[in-house]
PDB file with SEQRES, HELIX, SHEET and CRYST1 records, atoms N, CA, C and O in Angstrom:
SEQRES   1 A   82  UNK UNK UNK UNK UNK UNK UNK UNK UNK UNK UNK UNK UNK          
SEQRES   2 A   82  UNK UNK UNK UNK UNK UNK UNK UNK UNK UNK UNK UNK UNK          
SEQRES   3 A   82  UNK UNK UNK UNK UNK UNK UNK UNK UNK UNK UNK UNK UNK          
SEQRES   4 A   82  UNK UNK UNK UNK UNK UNK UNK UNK UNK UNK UNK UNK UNK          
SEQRES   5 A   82  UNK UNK UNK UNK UNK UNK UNK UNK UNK UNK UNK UNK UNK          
SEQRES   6 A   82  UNK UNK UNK UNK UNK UNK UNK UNK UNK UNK UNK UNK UNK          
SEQRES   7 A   82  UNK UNK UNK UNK                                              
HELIX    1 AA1 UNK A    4  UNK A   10  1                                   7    
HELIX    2 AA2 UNK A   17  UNK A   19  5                                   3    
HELIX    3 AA3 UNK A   27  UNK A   37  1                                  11    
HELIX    4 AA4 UNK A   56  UNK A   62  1                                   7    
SHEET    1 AA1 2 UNK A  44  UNK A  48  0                                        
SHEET    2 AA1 2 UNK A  65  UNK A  69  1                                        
CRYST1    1.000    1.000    1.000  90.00  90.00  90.00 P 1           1          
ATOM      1  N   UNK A   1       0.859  -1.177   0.000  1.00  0.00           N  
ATOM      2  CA  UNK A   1       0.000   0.000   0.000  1.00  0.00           C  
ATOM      3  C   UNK A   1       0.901   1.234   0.000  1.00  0.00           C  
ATOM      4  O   UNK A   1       1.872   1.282   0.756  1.00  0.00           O  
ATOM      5  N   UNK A   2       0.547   2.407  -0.978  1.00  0.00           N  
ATOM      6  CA  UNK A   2       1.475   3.449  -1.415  1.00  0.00           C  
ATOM      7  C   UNK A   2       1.259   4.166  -0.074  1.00  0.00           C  
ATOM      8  O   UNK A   2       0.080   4.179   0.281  1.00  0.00           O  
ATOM      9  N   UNK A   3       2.135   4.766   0.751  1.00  0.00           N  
ATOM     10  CA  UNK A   3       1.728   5.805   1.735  1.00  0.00           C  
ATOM     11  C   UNK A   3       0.502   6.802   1.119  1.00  0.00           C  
ATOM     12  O   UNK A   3       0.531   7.138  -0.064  1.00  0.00           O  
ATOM     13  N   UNK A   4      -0.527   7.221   1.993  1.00  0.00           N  
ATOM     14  CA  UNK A   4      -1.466   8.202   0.977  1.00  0.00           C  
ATOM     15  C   UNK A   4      -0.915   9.895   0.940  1.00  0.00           C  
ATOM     16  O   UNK A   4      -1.436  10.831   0.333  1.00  0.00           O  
ATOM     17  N   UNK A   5       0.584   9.901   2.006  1.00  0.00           N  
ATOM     18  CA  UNK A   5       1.258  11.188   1.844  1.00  0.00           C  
ATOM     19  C   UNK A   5       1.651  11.159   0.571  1.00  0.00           C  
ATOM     20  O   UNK A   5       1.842  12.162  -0.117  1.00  0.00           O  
ATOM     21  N   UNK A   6       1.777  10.087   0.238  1.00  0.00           N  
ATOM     22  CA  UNK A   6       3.028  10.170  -0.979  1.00  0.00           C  
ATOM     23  C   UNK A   6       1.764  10.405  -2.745  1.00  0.00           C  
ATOM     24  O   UNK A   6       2.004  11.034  -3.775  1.00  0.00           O  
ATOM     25  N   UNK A   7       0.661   9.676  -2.393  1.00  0.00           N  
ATOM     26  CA  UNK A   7      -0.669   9.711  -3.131  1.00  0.00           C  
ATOM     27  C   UNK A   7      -0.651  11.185  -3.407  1.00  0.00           C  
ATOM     28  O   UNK A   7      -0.341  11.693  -4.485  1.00  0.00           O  
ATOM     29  N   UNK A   8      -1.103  11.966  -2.061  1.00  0.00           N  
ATOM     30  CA  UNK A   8      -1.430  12.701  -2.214  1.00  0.00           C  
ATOM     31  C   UNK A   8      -0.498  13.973  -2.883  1.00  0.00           C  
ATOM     32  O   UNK A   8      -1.022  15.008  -3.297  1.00  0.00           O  
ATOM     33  N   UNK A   9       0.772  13.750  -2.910  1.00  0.00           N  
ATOM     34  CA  UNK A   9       1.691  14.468  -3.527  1.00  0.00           C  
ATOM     35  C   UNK A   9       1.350  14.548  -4.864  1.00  0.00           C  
ATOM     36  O   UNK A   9       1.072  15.552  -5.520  1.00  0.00           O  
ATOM     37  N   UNK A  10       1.404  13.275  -5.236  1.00  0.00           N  
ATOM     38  CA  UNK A  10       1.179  12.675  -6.886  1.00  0.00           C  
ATOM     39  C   UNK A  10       0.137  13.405  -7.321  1.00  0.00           C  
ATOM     40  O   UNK A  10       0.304  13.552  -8.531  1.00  0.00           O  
ATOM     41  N   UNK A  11      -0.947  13.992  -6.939  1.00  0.00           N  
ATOM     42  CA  UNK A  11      -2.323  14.177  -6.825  1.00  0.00           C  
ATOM     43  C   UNK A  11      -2.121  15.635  -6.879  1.00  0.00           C  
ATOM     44  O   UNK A  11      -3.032  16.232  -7.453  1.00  0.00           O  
ATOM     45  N   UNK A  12      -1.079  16.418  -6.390  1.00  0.00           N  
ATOM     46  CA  UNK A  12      -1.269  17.806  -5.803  1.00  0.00           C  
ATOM     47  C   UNK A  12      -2.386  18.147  -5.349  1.00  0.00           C  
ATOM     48  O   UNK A  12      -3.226  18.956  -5.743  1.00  0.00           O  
ATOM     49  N   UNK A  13      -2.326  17.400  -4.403  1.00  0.00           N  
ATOM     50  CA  UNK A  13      -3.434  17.464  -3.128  1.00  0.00           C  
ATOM     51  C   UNK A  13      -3.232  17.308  -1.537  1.00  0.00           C  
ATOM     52  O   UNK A  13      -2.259  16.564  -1.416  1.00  0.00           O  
ATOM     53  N   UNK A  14      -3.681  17.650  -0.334  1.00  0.00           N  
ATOM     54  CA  UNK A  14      -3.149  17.433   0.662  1.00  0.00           C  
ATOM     55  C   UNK A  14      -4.585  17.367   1.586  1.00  0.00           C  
ATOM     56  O   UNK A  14      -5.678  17.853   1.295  1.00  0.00           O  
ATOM     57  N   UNK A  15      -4.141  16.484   2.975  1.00  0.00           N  
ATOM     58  CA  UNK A  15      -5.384  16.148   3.722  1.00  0.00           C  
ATOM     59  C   UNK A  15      -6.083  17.537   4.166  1.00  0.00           C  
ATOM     60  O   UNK A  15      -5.330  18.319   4.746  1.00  0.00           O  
ATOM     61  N   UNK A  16      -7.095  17.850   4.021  1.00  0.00           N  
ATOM     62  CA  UNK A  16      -7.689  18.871   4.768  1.00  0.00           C  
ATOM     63  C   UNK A  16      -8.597  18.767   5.845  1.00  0.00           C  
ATOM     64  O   UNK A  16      -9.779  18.434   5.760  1.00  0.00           O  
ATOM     65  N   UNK A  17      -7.773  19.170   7.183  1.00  0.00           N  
ATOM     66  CA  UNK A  17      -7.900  18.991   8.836  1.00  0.00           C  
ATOM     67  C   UNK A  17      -9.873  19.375   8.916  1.00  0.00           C  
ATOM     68  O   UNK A  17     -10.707  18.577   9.345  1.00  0.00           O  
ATOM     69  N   UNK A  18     -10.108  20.469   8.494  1.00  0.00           N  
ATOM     70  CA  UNK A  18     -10.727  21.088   8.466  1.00  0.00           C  
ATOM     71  C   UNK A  18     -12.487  20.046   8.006  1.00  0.00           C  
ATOM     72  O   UNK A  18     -13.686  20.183   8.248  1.00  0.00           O  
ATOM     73  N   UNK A  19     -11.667  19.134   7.304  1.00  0.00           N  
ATOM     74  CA  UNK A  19     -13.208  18.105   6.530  1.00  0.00           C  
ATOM     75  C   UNK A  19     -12.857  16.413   7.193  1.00  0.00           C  
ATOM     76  O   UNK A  19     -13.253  15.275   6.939  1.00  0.00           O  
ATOM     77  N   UNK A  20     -11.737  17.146   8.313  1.00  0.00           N  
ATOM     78  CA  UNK A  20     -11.965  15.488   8.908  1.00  0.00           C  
ATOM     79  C   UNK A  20     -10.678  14.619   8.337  1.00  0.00           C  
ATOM     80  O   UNK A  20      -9.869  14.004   9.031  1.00  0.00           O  
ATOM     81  N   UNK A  21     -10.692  14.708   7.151  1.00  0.00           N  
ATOM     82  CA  UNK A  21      -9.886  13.639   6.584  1.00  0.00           C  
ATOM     83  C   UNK A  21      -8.491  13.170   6.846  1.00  0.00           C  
ATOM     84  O   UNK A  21      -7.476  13.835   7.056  1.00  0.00           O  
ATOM     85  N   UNK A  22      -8.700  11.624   6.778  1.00  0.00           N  
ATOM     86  CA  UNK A  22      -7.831  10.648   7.663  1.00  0.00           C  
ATOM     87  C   UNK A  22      -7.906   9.364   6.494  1.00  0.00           C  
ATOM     88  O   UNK A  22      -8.919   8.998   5.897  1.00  0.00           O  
ATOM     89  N   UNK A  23      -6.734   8.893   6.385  1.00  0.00           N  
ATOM     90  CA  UNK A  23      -6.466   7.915   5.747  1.00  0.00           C  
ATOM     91  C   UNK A  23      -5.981   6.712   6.053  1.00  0.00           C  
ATOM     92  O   UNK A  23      -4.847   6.708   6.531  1.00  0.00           O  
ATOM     93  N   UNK A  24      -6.574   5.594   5.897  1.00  0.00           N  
ATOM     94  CA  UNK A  24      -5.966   4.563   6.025  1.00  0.00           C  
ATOM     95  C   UNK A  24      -4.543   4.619   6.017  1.00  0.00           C  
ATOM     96  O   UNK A  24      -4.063   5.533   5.345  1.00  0.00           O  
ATOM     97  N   UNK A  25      -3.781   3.878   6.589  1.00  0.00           N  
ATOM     98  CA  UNK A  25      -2.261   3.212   6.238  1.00  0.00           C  
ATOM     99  C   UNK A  25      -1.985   1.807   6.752  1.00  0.00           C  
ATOM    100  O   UNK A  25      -1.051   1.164   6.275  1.00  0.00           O  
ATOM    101  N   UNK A  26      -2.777   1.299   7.722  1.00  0.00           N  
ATOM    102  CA  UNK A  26      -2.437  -0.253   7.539  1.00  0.00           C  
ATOM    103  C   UNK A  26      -3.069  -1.033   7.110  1.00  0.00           C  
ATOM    104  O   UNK A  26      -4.297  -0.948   7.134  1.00  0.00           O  
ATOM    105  N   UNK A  27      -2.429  -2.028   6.588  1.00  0.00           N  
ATOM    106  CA  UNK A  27      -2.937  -2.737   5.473  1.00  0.00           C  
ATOM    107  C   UNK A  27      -3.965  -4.230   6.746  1.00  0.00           C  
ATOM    108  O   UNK A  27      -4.951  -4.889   6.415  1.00  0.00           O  
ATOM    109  N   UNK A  28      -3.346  -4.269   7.865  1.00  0.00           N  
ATOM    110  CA  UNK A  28      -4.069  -5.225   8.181  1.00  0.00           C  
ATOM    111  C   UNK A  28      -5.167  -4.484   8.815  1.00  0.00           C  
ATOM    112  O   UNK A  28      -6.123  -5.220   9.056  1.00  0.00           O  
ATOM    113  N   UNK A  29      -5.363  -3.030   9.226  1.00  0.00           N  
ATOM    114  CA  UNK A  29      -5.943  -2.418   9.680  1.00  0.00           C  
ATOM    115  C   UNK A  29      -7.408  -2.606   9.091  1.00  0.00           C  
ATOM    116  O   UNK A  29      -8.429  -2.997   9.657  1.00  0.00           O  
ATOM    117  N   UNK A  30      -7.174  -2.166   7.651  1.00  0.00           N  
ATOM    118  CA  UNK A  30      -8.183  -2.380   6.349  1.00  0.00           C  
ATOM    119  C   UNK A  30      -8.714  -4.001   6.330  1.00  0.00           C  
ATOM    120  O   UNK A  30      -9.907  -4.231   6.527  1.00  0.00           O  
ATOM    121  N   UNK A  31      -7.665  -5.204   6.058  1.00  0.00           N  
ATOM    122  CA  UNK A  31      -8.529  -5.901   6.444  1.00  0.00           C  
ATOM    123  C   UNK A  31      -9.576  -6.264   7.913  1.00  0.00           C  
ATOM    124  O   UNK A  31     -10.658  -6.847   7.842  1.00  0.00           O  
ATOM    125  N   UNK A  32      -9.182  -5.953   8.700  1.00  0.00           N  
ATOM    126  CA  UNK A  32      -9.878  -6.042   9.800  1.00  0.00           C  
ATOM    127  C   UNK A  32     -11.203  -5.726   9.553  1.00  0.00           C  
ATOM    128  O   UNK A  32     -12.183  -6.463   9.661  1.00  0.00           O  
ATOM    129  N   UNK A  33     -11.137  -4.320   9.140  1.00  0.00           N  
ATOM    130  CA  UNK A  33     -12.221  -3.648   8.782  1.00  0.00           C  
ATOM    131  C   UNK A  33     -13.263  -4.830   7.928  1.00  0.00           C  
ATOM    132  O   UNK A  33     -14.109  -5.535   8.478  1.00  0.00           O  
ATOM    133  N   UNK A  34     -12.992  -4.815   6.721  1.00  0.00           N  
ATOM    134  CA  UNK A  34     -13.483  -5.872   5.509  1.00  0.00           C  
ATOM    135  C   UNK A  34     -14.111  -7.246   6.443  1.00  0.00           C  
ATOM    136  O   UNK A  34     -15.285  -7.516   6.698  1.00  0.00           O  
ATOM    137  N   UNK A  35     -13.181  -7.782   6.728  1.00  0.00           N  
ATOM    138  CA  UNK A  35     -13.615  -8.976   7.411  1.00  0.00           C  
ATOM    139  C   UNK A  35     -14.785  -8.617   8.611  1.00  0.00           C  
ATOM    140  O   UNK A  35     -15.829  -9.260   8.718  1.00  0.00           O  
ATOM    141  N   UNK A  36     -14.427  -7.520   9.452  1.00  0.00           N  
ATOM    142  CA  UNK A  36     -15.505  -7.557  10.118  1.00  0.00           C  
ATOM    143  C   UNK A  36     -16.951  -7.020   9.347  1.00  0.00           C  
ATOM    144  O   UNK A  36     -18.024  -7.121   9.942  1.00  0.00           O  
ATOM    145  N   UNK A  37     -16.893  -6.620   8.396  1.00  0.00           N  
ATOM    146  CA  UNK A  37     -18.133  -6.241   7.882  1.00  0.00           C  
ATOM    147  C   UNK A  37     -19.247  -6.935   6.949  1.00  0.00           C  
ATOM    148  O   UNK A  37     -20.344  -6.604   6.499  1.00  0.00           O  
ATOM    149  N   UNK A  38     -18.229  -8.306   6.875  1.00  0.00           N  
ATOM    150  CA  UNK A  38     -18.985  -9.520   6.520  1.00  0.00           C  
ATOM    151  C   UNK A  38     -19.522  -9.247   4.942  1.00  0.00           C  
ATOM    152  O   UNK A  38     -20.463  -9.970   4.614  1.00  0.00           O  
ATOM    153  N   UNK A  39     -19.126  -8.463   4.107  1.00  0.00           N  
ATOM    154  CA  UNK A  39     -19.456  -8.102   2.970  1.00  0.00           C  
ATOM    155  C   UNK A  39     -19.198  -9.146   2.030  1.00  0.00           C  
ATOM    156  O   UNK A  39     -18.112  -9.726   2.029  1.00  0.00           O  
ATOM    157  N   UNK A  40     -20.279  -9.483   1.084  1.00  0.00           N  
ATOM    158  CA  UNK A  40     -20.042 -11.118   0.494  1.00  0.00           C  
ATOM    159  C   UNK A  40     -20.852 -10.821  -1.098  1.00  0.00           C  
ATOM    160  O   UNK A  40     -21.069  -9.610  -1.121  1.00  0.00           O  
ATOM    161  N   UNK A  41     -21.169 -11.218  -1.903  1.00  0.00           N  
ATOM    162  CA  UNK A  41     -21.610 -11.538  -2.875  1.00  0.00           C  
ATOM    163  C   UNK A  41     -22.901 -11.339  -2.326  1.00  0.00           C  
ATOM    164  O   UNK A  41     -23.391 -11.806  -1.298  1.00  0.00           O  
ATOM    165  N   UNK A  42     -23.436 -10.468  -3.287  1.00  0.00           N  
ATOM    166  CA  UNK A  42     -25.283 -10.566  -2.727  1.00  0.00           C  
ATOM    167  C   UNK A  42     -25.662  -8.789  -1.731  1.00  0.00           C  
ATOM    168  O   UNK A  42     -26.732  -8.218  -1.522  1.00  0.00           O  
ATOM    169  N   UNK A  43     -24.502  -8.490  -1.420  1.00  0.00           N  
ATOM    170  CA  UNK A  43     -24.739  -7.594  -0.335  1.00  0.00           C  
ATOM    171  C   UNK A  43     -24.307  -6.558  -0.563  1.00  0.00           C  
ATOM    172  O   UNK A  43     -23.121  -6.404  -0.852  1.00  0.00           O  
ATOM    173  N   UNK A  44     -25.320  -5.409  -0.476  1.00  0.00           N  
ATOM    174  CA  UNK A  44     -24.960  -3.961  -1.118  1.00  0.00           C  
ATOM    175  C   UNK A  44     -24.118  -3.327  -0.029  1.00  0.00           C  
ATOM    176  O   UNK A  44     -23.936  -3.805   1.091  1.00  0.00           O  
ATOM    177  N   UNK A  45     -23.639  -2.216  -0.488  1.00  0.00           N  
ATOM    178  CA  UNK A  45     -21.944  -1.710   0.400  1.00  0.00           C  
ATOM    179  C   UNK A  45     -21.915  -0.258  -0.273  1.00  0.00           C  
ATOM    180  O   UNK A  45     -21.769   0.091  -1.444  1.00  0.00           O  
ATOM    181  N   UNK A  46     -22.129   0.524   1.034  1.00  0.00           N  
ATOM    182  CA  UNK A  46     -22.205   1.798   0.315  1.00  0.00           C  
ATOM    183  C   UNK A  46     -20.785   2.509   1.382  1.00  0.00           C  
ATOM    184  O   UNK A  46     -20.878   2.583   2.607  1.00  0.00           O  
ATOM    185  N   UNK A  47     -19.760   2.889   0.727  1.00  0.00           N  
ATOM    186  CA  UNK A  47     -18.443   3.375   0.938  1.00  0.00           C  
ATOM    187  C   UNK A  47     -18.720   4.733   1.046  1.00  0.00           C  
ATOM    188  O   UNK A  47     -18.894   5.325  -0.019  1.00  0.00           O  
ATOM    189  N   UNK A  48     -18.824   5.526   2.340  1.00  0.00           N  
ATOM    190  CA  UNK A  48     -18.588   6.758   2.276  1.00  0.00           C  
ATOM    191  C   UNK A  48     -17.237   7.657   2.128  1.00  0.00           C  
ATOM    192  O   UNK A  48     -16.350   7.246   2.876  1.00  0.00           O  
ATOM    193  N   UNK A  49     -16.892   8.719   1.387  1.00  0.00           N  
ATOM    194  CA  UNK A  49     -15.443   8.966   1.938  1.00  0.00           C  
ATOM    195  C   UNK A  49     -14.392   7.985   1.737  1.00  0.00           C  
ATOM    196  O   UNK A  49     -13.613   7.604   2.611  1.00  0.00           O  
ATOM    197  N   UNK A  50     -14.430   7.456   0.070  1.00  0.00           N  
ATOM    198  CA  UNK A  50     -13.415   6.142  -0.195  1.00  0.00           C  
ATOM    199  C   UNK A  50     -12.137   6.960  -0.175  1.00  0.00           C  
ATOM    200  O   UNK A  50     -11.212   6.176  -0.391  1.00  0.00           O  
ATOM    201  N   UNK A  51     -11.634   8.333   0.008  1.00  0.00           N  
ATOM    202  CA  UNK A  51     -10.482   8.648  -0.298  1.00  0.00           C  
ATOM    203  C   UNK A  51      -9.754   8.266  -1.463  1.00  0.00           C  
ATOM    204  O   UNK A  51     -10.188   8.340  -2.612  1.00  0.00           O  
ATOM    205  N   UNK A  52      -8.375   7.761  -1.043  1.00  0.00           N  
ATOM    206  CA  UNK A  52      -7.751   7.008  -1.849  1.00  0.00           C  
ATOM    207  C   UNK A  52      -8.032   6.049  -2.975  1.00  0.00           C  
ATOM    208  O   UNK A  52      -7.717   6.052  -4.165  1.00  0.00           O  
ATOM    209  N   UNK A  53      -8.860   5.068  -2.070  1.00  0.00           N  
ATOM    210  CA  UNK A  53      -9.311   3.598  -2.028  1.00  0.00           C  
ATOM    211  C   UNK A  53      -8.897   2.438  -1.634  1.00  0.00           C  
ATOM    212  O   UNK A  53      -8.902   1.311  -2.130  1.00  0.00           O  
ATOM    213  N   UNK A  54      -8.379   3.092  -0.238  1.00  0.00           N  
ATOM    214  CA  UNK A  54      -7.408   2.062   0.412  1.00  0.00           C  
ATOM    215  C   UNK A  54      -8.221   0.688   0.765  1.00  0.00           C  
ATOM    216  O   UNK A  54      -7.722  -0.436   0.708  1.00  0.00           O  
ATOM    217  N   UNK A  55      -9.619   0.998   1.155  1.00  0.00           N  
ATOM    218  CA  UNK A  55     -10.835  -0.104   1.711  1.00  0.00           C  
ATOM    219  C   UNK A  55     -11.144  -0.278   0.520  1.00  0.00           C  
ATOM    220  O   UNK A  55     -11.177  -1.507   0.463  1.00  0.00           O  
ATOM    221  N   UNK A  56     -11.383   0.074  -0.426  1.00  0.00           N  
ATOM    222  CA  UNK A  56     -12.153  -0.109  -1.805  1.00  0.00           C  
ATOM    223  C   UNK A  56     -11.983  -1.083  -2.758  1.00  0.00           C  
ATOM    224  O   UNK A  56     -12.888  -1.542  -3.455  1.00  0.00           O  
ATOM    225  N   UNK A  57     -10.515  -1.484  -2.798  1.00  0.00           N  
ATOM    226  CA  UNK A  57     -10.044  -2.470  -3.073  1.00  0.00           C  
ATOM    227  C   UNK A  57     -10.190  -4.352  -2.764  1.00  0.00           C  
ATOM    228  O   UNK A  57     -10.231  -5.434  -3.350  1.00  0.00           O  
ATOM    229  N   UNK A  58     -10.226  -3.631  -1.218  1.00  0.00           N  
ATOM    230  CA  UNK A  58     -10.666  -4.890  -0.475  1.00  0.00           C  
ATOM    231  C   UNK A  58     -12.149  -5.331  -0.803  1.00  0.00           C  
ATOM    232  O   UNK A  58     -12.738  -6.356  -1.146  1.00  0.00           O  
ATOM    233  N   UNK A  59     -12.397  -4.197  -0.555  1.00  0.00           N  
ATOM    234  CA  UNK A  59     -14.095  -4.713  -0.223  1.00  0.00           C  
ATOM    235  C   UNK A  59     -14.846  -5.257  -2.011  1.00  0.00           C  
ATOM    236  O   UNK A  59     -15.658  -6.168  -2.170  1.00  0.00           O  
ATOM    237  N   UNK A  60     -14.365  -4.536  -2.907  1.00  0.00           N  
ATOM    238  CA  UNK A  60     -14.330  -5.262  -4.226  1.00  0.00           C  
ATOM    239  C   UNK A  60     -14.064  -6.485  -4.433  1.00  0.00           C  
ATOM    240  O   UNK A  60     -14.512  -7.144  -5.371  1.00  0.00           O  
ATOM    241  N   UNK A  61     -13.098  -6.995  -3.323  1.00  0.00           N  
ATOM    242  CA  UNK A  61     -12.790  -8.912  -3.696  1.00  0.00           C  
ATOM    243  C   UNK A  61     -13.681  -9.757  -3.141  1.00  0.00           C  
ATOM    244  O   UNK A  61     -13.964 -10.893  -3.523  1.00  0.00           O  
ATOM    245  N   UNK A  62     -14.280  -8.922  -1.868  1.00  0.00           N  
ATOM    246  CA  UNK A  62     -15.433 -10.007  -1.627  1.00  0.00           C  
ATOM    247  C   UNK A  62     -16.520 -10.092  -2.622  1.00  0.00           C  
ATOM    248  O   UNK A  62     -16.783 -11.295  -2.630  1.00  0.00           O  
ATOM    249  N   UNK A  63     -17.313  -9.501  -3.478  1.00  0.00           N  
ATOM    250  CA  UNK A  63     -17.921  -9.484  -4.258  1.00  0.00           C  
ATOM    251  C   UNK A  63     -19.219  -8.851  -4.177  1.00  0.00           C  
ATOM    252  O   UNK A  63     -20.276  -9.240  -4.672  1.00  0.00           O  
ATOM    253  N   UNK A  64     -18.982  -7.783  -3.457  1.00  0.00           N  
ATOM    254  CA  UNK A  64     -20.360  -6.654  -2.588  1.00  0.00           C  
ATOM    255  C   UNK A  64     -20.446  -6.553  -3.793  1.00  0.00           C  
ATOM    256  O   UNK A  64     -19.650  -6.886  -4.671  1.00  0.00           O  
ATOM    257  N   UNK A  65     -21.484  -6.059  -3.852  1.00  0.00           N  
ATOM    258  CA  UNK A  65     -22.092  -4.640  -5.022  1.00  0.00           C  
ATOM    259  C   UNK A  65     -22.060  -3.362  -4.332  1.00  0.00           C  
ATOM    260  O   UNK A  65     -22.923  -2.779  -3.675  1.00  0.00           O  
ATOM    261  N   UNK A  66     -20.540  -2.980  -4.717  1.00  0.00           N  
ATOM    262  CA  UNK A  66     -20.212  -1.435  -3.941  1.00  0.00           C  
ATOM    263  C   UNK A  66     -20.279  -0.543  -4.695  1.00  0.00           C  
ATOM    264  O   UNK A  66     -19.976  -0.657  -5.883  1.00  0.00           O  
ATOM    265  N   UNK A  67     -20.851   0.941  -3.946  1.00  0.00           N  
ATOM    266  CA  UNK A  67     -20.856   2.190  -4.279  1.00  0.00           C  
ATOM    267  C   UNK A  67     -20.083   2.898  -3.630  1.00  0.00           C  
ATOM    268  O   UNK A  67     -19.978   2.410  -2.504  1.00  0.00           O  
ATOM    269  N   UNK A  68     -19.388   3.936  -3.757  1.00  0.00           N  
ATOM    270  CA  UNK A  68     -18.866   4.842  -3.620  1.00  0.00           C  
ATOM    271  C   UNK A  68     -19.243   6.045  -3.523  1.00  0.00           C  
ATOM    272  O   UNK A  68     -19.979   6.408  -4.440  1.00  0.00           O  
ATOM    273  N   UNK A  69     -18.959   6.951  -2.588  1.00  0.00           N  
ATOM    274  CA  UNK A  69     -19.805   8.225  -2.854  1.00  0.00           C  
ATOM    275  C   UNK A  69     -18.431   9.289  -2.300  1.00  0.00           C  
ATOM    276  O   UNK A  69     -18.039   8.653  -1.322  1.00  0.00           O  
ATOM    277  N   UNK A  70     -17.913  10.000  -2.361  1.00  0.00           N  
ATOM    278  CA  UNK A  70     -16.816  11.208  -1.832  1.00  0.00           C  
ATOM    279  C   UNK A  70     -17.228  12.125  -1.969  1.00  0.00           C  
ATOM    280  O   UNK A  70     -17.253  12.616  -3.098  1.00  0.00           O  
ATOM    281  N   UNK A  71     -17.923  13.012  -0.498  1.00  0.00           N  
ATOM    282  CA  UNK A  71     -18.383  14.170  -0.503  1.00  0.00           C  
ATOM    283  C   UNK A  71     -17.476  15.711  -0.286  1.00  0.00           C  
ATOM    284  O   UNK A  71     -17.912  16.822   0.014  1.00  0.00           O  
ATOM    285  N   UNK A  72     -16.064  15.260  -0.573  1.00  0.00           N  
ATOM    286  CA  UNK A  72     -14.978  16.763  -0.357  1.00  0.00           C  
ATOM    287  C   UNK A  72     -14.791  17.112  -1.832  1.00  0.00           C  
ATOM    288  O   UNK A  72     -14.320  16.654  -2.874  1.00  0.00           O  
ATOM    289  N   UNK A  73     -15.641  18.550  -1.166  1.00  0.00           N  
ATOM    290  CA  UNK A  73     -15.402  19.696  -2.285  1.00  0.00           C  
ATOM    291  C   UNK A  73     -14.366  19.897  -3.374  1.00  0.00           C  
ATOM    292  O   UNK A  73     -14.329  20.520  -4.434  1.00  0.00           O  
ATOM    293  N   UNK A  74     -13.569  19.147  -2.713  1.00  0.00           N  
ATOM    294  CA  UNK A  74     -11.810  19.059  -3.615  1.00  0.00           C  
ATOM    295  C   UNK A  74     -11.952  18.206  -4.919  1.00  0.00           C  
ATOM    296  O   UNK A  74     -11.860  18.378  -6.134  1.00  0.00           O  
ATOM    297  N   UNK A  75     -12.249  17.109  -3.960  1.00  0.00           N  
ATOM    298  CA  UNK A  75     -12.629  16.035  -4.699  1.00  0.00           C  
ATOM    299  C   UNK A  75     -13.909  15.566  -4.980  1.00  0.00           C  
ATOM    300  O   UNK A  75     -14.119  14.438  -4.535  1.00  0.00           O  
ATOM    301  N   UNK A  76     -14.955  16.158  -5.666  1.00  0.00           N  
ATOM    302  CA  UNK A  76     -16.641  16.466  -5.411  1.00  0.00           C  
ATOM    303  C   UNK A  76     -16.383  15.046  -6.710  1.00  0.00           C  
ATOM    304  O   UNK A  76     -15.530  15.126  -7.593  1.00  0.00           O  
ATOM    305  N   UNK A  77     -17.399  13.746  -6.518  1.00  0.00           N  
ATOM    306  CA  UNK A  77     -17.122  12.696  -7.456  1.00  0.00           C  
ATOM    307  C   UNK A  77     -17.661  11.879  -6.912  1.00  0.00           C  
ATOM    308  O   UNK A  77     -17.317  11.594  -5.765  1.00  0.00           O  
ATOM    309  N   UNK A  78     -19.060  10.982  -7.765  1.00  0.00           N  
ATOM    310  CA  UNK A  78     -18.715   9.561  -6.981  1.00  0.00           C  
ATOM    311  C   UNK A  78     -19.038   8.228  -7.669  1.00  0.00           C  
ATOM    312  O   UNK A  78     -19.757   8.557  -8.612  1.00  0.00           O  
ATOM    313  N   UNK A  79     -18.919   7.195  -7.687  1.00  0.00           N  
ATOM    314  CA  UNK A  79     -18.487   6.642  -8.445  1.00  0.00           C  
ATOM    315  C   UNK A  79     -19.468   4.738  -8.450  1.00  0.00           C  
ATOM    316  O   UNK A  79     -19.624   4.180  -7.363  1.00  0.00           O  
ATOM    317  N   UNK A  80     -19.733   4.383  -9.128  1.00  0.00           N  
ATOM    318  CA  UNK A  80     -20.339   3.083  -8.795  1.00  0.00           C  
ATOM    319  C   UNK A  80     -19.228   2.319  -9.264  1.00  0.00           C  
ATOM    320  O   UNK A  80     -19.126   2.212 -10.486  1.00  0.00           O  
ATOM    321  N   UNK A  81     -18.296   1.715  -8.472  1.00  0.00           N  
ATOM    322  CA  UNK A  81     -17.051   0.866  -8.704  1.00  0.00           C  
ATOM    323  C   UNK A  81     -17.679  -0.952  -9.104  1.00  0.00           C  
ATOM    324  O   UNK A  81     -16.769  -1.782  -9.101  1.00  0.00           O  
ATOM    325  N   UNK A  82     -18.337  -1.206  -9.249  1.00  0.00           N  
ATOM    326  CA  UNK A  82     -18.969  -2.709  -9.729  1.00  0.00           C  
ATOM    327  C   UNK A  82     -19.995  -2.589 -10.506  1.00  0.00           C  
ATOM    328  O   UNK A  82     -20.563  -3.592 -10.937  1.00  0.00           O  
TER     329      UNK A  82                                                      
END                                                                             
């Protein structure tokens, strides 16, 4: 997993304190997450605030039917990833 400092360089973009934003960086962290959310084939998954897409990835292999939605102004976009 790319650091999301280093993302966000690439991006000429930077976290803004101000809207909250916080990014993943561990990778078992993320799975934890995934696994506890039991997301499987069959089961809709609505991703608020995918950032990066550090969770987004994951949660795509179980076989949710995920949406995406990113509500920062910066990044105003959202996306049906499946």
């Amino acid at each position: 997993m790319t650091h999301p400092a280093k993302l966000l360089g690439q991006l000429e973009q930077r976290a803004r304190k101000r809207f909250g934003q916080n990014f993943l960086v561990d990778e078992h962290a993320v799975q934890t997450i995934v696994d506890l959310s039991q997301a499987a084939p069959g089961h809709r998954v609505l991703e608020i605030g995918p950032g990066l897409g550090a969770m987004t990835g994951k949660l795509l292999e179980t076989g949710c039917d995920l949406r995406c939605v990113e509500l920062t102004r910066a990044w105003s976009w959202s996306r049906a990833t499946r």
